[in-house]
TORNU-972565 format. One record per residue (C-alpha): residue in one letter; x, y, z. Coordinates in nm, 2 decimals. Layout:
! TORNU-972565
@vexti:A&u:X&v:Y&w:Z
...
This chain:
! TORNU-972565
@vexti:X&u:-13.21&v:-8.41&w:16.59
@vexti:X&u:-13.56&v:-8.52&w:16.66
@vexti:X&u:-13.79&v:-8.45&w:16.39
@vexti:X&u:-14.03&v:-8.27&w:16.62
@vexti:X&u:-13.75&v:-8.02&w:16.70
@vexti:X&u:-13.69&v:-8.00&w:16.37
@vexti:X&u:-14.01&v:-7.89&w:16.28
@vexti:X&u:-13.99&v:-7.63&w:16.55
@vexti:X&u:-13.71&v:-7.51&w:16.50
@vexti:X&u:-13.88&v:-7.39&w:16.12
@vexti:X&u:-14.04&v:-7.19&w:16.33
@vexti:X&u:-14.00&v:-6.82&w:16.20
@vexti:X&u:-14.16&v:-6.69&w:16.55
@vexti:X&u:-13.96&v:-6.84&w:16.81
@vexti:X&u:-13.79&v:-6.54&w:17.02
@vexti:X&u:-13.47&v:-6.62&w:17.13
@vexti:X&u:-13.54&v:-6.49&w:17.42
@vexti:X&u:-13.88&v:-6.78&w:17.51
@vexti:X&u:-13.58&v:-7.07&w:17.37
@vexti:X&u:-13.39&v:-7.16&w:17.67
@vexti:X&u:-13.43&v:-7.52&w:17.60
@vexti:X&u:-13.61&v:-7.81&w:17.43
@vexti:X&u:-13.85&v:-7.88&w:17.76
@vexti:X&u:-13.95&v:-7.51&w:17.70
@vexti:X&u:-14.00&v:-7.54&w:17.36
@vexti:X&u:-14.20&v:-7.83&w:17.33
@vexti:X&u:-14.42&v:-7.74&w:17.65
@vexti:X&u:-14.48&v:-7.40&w:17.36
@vexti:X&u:-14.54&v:-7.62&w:17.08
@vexti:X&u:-14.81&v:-7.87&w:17.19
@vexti:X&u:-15.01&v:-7.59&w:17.30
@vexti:X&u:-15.07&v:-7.47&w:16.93
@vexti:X&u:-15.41&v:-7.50&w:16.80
@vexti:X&u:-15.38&v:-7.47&w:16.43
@vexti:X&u:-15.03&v:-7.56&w:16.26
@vexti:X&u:-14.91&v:-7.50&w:15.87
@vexti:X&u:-14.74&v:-7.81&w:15.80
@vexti:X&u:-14.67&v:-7.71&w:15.45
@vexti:X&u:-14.75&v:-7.50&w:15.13
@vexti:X&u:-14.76&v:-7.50&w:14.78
@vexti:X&u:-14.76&v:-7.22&w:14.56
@vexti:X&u:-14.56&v:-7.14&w:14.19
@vexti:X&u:-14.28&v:-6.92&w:14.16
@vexti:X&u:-14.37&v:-6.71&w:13.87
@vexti:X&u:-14.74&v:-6.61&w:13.72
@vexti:X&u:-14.82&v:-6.39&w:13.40
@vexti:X&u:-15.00&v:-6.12&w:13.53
@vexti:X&u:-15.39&v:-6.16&w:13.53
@vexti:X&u:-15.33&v:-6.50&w:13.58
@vexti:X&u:-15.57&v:-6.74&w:13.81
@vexti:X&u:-15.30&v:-6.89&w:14.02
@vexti:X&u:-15.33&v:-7.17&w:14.27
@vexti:X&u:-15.21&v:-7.19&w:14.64
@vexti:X&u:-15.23&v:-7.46&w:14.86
@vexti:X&u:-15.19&v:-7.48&w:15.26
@vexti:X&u:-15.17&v:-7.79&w:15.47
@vexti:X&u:-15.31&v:-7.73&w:15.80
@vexti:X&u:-15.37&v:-7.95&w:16.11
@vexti:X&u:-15.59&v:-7.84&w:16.36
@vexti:X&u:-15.49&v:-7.97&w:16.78
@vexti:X&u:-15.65&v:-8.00&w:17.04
@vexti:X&u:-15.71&v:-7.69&w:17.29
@vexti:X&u:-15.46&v:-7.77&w:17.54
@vexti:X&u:-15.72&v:-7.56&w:17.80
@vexti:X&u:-15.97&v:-7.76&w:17.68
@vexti:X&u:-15.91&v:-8.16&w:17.62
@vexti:X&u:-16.10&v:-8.29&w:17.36
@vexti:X&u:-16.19&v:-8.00&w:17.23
@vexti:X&u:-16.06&v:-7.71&w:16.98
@vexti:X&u:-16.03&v:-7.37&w:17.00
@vexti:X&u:-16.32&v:-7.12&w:16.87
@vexti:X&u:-16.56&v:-7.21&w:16.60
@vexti:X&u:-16.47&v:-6.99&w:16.30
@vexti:X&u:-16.13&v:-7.05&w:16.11
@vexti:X&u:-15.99&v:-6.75&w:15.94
@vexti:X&u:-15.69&v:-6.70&w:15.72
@vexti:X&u:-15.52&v:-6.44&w:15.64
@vexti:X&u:-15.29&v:-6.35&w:15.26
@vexti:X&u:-15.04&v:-6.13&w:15.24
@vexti:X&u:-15.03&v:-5.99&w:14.87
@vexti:X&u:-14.95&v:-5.73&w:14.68
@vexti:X&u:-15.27&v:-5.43&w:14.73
@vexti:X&u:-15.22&v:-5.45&w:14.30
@vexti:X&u:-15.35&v:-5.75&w:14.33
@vexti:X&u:-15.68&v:-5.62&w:14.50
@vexti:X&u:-15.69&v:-5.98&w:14.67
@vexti:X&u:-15.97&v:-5.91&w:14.87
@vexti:X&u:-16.20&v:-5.92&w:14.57
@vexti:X&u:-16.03&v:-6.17&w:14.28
@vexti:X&u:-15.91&v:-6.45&w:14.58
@vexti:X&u:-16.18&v:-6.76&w:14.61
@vexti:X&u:-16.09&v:-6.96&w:14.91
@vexti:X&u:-16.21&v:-7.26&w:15.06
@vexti:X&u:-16.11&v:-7.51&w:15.35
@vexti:X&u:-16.15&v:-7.91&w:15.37
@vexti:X&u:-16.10&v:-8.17&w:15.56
@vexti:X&u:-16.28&v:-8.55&w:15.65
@vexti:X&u:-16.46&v:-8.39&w:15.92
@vexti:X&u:-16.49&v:-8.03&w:15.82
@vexti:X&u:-16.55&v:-7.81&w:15.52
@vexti:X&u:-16.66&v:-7.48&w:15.43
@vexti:X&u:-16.64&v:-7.22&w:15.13
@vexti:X&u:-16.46&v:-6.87&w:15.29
@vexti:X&u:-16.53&v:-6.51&w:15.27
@vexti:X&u:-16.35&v:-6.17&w:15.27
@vexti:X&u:-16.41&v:-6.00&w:15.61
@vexti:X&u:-16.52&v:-5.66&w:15.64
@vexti:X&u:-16.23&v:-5.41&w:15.58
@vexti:X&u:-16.17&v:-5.28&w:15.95
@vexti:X&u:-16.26&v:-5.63&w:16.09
@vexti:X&u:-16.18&v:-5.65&w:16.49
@vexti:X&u:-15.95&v:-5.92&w:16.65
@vexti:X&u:-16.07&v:-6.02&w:16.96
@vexti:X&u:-15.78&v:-6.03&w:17.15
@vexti:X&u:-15.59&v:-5.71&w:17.05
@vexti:X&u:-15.92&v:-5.50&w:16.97
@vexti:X&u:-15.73&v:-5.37&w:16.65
@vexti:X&u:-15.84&v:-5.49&w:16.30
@vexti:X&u:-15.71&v:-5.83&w:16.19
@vexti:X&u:-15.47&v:-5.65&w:15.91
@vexti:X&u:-15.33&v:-5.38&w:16.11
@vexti:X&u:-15.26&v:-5.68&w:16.38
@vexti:X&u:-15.08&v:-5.93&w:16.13
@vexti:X&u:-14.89&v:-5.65&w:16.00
@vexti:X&u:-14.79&v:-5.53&w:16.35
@vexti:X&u:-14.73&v:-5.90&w:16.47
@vexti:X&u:-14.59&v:-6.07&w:16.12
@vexti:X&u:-14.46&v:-5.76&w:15.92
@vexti:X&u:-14.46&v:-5.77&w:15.53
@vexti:X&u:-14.20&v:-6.02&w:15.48
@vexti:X&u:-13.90&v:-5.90&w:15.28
@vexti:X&u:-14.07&v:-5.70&w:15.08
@vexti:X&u:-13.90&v:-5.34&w:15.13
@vexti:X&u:-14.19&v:-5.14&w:15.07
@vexti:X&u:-14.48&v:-5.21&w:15.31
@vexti:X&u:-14.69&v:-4.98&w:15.12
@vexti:X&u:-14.77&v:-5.18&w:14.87
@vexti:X&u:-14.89&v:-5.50&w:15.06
@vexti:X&u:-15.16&v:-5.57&w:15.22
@vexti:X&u:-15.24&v:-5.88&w:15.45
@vexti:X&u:-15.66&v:-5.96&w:15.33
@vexti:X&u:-15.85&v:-6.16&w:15.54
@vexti:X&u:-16.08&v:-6.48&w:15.51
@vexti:X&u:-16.32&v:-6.64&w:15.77
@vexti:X&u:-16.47&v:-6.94&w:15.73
@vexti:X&u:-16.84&v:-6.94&w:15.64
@vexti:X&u:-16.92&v:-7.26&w:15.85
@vexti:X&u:-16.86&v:-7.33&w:16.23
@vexti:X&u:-16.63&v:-7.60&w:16.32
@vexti:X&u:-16.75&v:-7.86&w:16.58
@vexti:X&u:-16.60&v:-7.79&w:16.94
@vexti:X&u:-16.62&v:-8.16&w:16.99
@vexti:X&u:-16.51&v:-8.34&w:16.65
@vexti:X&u:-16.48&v:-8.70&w:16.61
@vexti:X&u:-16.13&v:-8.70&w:16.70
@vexti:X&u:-15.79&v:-8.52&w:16.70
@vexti:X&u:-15.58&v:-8.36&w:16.52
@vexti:X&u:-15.79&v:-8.30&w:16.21
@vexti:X&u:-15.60&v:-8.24&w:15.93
@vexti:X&u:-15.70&v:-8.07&w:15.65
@vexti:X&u:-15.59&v:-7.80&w:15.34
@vexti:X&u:-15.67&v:-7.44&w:15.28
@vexti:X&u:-15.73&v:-7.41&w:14.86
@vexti:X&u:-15.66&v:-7.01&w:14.71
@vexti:X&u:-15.74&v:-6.91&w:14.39
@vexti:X&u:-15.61&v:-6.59&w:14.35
@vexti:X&u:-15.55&v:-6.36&w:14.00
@vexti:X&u:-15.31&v:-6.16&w:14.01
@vexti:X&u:-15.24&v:-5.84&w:13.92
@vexti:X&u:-15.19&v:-5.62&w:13.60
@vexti:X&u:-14.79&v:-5.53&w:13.72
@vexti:X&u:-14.43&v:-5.65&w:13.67
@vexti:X&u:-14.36&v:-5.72&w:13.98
@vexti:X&u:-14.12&v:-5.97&w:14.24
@vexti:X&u:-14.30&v:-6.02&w:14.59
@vexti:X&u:-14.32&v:-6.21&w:14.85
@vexti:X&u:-14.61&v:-6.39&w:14.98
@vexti:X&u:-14.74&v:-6.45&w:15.32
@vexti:X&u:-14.99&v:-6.68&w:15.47
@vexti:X&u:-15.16&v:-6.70&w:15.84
@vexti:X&u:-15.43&v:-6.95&w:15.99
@vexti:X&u:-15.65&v:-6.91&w:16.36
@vexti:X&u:-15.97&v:-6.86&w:16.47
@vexti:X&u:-16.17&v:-6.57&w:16.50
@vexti:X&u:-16.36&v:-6.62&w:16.84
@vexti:X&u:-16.07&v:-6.55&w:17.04
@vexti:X&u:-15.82&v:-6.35&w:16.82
@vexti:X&u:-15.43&v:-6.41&w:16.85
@vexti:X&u:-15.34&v:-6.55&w:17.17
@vexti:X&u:-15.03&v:-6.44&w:17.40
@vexti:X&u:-14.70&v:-6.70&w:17.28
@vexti:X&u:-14.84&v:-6.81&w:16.92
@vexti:X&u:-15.11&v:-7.05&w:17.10
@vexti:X&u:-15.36&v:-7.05&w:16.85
@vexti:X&u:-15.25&v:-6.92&w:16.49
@vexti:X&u:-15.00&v:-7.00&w:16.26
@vexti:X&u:-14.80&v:-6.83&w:16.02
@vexti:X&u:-14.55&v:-6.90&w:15.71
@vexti:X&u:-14.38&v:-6.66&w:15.42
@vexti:X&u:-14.40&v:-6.78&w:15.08
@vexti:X&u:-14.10&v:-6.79&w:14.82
@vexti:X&u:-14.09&v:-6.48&w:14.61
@vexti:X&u:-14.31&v:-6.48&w:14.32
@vexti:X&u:-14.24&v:-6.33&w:13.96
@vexti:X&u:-14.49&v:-6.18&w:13.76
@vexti:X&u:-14.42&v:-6.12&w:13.40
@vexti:X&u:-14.62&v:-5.99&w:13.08
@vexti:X&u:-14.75&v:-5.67&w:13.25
@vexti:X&u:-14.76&v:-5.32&w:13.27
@vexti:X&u:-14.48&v:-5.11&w:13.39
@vexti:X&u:-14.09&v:-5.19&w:13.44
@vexti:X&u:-14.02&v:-5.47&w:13.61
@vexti:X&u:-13.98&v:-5.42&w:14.02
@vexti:X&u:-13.86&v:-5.64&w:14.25
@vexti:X&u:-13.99&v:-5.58&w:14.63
@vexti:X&u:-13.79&v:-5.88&w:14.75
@vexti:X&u:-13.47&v:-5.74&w:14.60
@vexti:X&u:-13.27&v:-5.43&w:14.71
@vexti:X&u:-13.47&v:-5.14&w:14.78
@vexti:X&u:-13.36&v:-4.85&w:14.54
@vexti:X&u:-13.11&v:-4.57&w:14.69
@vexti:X&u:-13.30&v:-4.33&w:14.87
@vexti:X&u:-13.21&v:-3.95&w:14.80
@vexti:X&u:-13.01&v:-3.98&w:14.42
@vexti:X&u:-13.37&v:-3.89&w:14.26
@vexti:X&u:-13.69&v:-3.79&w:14.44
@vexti:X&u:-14.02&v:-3.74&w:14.25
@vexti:X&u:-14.32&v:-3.54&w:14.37
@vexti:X&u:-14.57&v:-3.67&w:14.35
@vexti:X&u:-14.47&v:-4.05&w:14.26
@vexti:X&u:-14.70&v:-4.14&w:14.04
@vexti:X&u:-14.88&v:-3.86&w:13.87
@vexti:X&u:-15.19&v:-3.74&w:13.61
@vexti:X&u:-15.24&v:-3.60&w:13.26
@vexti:X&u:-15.24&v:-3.23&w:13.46
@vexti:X&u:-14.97&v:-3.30&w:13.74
@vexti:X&u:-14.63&v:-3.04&w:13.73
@vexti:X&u:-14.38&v:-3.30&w:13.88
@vexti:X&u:-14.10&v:-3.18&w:14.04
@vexti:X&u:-13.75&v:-3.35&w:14.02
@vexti:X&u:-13.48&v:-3.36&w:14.29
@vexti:X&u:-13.13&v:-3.46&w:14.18
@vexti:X&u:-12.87&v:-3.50&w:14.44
@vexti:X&u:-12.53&v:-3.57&w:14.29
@vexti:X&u:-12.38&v:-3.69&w:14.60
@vexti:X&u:-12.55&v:-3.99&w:14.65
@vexti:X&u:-12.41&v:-4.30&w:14.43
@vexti:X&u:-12.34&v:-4.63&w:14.44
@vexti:X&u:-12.10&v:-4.79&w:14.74
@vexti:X&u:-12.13&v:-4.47&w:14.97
@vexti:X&u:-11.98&v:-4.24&w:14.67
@vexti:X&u:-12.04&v:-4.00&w:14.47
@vexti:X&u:-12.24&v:-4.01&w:14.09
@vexti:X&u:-12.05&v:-3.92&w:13.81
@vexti:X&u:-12.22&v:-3.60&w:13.84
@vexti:X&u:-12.11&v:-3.46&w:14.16
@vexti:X&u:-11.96&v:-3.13&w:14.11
@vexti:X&u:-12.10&v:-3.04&w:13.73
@vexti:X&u:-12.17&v:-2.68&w:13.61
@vexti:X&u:-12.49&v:-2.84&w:13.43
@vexti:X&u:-12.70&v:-3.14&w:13.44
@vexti:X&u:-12.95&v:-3.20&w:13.21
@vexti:X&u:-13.27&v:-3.44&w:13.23
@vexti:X&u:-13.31&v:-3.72&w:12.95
@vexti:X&u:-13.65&v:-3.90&w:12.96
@vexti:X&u:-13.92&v:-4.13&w:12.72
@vexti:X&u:-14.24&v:-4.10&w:12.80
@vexti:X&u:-14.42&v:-4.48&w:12.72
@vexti:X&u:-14.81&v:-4.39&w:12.58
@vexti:X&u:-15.04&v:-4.64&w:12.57
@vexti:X&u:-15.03&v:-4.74&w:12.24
@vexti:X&u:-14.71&v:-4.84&w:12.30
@vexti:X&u:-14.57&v:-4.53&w:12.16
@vexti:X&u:-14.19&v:-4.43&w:12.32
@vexti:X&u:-14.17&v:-4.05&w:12.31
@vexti:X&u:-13.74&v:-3.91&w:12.39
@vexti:X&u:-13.63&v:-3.57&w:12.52
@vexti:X&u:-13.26&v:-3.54&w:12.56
@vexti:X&u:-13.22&v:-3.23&w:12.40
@vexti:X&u:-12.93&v:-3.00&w:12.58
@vexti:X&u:-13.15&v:-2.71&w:12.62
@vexti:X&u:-13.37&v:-2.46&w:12.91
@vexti:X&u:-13.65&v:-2.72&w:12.86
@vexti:X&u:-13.45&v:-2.99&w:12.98
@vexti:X&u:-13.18&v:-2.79&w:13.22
@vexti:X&u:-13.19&v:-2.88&w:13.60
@vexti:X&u:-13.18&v:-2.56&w:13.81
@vexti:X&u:-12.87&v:-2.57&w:14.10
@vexti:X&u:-13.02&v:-2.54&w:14.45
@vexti:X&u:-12.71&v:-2.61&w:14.66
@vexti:X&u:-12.48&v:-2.87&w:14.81
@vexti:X&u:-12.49&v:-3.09&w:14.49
@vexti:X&u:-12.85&v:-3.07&w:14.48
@vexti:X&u:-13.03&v:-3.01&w:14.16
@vexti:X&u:-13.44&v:-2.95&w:14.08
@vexti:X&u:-13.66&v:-2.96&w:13.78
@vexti:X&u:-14.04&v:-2.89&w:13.74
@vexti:X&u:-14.15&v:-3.04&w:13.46
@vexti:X&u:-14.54&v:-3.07&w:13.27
@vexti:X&u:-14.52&v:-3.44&w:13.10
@vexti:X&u:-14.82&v:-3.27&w:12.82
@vexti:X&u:-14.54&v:-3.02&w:12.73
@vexti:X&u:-14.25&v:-3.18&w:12.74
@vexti:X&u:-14.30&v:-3.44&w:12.57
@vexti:X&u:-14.56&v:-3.24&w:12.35
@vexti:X&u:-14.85&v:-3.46&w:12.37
@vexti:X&u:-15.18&v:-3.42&w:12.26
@vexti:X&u:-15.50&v:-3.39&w:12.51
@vexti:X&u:-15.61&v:-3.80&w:12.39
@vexti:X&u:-15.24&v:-3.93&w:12.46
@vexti:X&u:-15.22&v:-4.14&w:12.76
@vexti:X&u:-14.88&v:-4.16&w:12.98
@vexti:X&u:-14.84&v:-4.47&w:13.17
@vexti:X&u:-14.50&v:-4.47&w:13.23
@vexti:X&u:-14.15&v:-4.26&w:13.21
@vexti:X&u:-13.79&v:-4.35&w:13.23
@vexti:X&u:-13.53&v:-4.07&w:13.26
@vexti:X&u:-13.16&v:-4.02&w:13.36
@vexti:X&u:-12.92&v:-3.72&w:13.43
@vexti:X&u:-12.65&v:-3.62&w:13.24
@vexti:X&u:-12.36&v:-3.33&w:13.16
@vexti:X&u:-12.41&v:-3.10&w:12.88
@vexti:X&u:-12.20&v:-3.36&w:12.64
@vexti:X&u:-12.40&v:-3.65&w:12.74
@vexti:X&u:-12.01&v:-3.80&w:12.80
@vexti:X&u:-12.17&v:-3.86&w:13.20
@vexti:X&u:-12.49&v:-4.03&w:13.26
@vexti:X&u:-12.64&v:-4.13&w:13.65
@vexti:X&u:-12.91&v:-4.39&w:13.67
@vexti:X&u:-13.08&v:-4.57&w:13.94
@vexti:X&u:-12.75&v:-4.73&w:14.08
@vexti:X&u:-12.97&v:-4.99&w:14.27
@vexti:X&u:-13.06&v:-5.18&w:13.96
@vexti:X&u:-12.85&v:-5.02&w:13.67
@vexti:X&u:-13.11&v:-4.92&w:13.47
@vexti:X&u:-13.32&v:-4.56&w:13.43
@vexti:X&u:-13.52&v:-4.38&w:13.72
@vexti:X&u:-13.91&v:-4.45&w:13.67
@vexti:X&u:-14.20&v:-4.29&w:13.75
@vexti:X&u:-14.54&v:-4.40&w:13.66
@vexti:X&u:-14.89&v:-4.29&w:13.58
@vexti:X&u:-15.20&v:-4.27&w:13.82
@vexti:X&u:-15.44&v:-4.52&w:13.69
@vexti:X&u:-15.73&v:-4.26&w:13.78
């Protein structure tokens, strides 16, 4: 195999559908304005962290225009975690031998041209989030170059590299990271002309807050627990749904069926302080709605007896029978259900 169907076949875009054939493909590829030819960026981070990121681009020539390259303003976009808060701790800059220029956060709500939707809500709609299972919490964050680029450089391609310097953010967390290059004059272009896109590896951040999640891995079973609301305040009454019937491999939790169920939970303050409540008693007794289906209201102040200064920022709990002989956790990874606190 050629190497320049190698490197298209790399490709995460190509549709099926547009490859009926190298001639096809390759008439595709050389129309491409901006290319990633490769990345660099580390595996694992200790949260707050400055971390670096490198890009290698080449830019081609506008296959409309010979000679010439598309647009005159570069713009990148980052897919990371919204912890992260990318748009204000990322520096970014681009270089090459015949152009160079520091780059800025766009606007939030920033327009590309071509769709008339803003450049996020486009890369999300065209790229997705990766494998991260939760789309909530990423974000793509935008860059434009704050230098034009010559329509007519000195020759073709140019190649050049993308430098981020990113911190990142306060959480335990697994994600993956994406990256995207065009040009903002003309937005994305029909058949991947003028942009290009790659996923990053899955990056682990360690020495945080919080348990650890991982977004690449497995997302948790939906249904066995449900919290309202999902992160909560000093004030909140959180409400929590049990259902029995919903366990690991399609089956049942160890639960299914019991004439009680009782909540056992540690509140994490702080300070570090671990506060338990697995007591077998009213306070702690789930209330049967139905169909294996259990509830508890709880008040975290007065159930775990806190004082007005203490400050939750996280809570672990399980279910269990009134002997404590059958426990369900999170089947998905093994360990406690967690909920954690609003950082307002």
């Amino acid at each position: 195999m050629s190497s320049l169907l190698k490197k298209m076949l790399q490709k995460k875009f190509w549709s099926p559908v547009v490859i009926s054939g190298t001639v096809v493909l390759i008439a595709f590829f050389l129309t491409r304005c901006f290319d990633i030819i490769s990345f660099e960026q580390p595996e694992t981070a200790i949260a707050g962290e400055t971390i670096s990121i490198k890009l290698d681009i080449e830019v081609l020539e506008d296959n409309f225009n010979p000679g010439n390259v598309g647009g005159t303003m570069p713009v990148v976009g980052f897919l990371a975690p919204k912890s992260w808060n990318a748009g204000a701790n990322t520096v970014m800059s681009i270089a090459s031998e015949v152009y160079n220029s520091t780059m800025s956060p766009m606007v939030e709500g920033a327009i590309e041209g071509k769709g008339g939707k803003p450049w996020s809500e486009t890369l999300t709609f065209n790229y997705g989030t990766g494998e991260n299972y939760d789309p909530t919490k990423m974000e793509w964050v935008m860059f434009m170059a704050d230098e034009p680029y010559d329509h007519n450089p000195a020759y073709l391609p140019i190649y050049g590299t993308v430098n981020i310097e990113t911190v990142v953010g306060p959480n335990n967390i697994t994600a993956q990271l994406g990256y995207f290059i065009g040009e903002n004059d003309n937005g994305i272009w029909e058949l991947n002309e003028n942009q290009d896109f790659r996923l990053g590896d899955c990056i682990e951040i360690t020495g945080g807050t919080g348990a650890p999640i991982n977004y690449c891995g497995p997302e948790p079973a939906p249904g066995t627990s449900v919290i309202s609301p999902d992160v909560f305040s000093y004030n909140d009454l959180l409400k929590i749904t049990f259902d029995a019937s919903i366990g690991a491999n399609e089956g049942v939790t160890k639960l299914s069926g019991a004439s009680f169920v009782y909540l056992c939970a540690e509140a994490t303050l702080d300070d570090g302080t671990v506060i338990s409540v697995c007591d077998k008693t009213d306070k702690t007794a789930l209330n049967f709605i139905g169909g294996d289906i259990w509830e508890v209201t709880i008040w975290p102040k007065d159930i775990f007896e806190l004082n007005f200064s203490d400050q939750i920022i996280m809570i672990t709990y399980n279910f269990q029978d009134k002997n404590g002989n059958n426990i369900v956790r999170d089947f998905s990874t093994g360990e406690d259900f967690t909920m954690f606190a609003s950082c307002q």
